[in-house]
N, C-alpha and C positions, 0 to 999 in steps of 0.2 A: 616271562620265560624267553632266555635268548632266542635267535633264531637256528643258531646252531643248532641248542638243544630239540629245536622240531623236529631238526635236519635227522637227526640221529633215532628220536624215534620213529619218524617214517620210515628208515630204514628198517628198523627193528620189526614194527605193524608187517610188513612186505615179508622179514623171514621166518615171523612166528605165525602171523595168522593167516599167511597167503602160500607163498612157498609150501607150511607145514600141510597144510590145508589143498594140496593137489593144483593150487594154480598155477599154470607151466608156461603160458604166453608173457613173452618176457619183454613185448609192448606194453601191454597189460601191468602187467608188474613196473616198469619202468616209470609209468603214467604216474601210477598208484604213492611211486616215493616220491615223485618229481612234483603234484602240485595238494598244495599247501592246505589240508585238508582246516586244521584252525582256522583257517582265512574265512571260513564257512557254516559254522557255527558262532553263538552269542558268546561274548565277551565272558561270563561268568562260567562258560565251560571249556575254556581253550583246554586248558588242563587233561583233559578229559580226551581230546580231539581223535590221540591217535592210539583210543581202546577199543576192544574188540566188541563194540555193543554202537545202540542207532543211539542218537540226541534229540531233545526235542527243540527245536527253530523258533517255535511261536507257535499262534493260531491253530496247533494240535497237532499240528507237522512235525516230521523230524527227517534229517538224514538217515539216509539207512548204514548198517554196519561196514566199516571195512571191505572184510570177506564179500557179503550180498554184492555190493558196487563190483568187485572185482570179479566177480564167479558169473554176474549176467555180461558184463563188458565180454570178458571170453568168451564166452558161449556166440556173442553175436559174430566171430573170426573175423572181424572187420578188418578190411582192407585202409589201407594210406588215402585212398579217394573216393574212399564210399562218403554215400550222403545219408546223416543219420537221422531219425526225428525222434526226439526224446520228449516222454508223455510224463506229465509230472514234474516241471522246475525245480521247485518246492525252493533250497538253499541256492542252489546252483550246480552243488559237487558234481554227480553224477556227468552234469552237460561238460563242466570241465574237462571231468577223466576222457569223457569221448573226444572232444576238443583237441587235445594231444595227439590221439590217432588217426582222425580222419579228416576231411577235407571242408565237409559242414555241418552242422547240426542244427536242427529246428529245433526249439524247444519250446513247449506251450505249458503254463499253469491253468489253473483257475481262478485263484485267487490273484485280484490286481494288485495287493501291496506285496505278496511274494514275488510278484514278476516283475514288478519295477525294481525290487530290490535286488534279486537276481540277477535281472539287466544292469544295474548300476555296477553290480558286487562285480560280475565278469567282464565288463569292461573295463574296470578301474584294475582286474590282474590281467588283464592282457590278454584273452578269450578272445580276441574279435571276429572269428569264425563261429561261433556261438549267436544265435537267431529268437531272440524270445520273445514269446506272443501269450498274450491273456487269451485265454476261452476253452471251451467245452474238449479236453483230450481226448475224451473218447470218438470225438469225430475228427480227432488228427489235426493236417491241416495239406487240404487238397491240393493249393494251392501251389505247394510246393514237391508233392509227388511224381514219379515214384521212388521210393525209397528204398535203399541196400539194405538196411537193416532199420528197425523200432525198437526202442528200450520204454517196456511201461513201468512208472514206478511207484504206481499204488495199484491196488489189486480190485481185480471188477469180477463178477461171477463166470464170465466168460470173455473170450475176446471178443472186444469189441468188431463188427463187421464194416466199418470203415478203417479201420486200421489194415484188416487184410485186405481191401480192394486199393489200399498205396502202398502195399510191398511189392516191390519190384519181381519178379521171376528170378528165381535162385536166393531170393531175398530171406532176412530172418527175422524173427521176432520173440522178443523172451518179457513174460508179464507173468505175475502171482498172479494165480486164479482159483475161486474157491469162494468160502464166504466169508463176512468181516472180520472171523475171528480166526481163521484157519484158513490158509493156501498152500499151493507146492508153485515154484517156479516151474514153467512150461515151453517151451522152446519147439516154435514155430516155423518150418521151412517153405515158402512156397514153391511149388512146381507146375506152373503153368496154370490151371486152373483147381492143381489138387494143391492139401494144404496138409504137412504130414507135421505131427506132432510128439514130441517128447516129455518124457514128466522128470522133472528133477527136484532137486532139495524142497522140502517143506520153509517155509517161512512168514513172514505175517508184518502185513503193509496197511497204511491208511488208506480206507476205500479208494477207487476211484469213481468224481464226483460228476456226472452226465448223463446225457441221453440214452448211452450205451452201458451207462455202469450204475452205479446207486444214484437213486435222488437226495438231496438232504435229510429230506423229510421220514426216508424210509430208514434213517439211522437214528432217529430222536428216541 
């Protein structure tokens, strides 16, 4: 498929399932037409890339839908020089879409052959604000804290509590939370030491896999 023709449906994706769909941040939206969502799925579903449904990547993973990516990015009202940490690599997409908006983003997998590939895939489109590290998401990565906003992108039964002690003050945080089979997206503000919370869209994400969220074993 030309690239035109991508060009055209990302436009499309952006006014039927995003626009239709209440998304108003026109950063957000912008991001959304602008990078190359095919670029980030397997070859044998480019096709497919820019439908209103998740893909699966490999290894059980998938990117998540359109809509999902664009509906948590808003939610977090990111600023031009926020620092973001993004929980979950998985393809890449999602650190992309942030990548667009802000100034840095961490992104950690679990899985070492997603995070190399992720790391190769974003640097070879030109991501190099884009930060990706193997290991445990539900313990973040301290290291690089505190953060303006947290995008988690597999679902754990609660937030993790290292995630909340490296969001910044005023900071946000939006993660499915529930159980393997059922979540609602959840949208986390902090205020100093209190942490106020909002419930939003229902949707349903591959665990998240740690100390803080499911262990393997507890999904067999």
């Amino acid at each position: 498929m030309a690239e035109d023709r991508f060009t055209e449906l990302r436009a499309e994706m952006v006014e039927k399932q995003l626009r239709k769909r209440d998304v108003k941040d026109e950063r957000v939206l912008r991001a959304m037409e602008t990078v190359a969502r095919h670029e980030f799925v397997p070859d044998q579903l480019k096709n497919l890339a820019y439908t209103d449904e998740p893909l699966g990547i490999g290894d059980g993973q998938t990117i998540s839908q359109p809509y999902i990516v664009a509906a948590m990015t808003e939610a977090l009202n990111l600023s031009p020089n926020a620092k973001v940490l993004d929980v979950g690599t998985g393809c890449g997409y999602q650190a992309a879409i942030l990548a667009s908006l802000v100034r840095d983003v961490y992104s950690i997998e679990y899985r070492p052959d997603l995070a190399r590939a992720a790391a190769d895939r974003l640097h070879r489109l030109g991501y190099l604000n884009v930060h990706v590290f193997c290991g445990d998401g539900s313990m973040g990565l301290l290291e690089f804290a505190p953060y303006d906003a947290i995008l988690v992108a597999a679902a754990a039964p609660h937030v993790p509590k290292p995630l909340l002690e490296q969001l910044d003050d005023s900071g946000r945080l939006i993660a499915p939370l529930g159980t393997e089979d059922r979540q609602n997206l959840v949208l986390v503000t902090r205020h100093g030491a209190e942490f106020v919370t909002e419930q939003r869209e229902p949707c349903r994400f591959v665990p998240l896999l740690g100390k803080y969220g499911w262990q393997p074993w507890e999904l067999m």
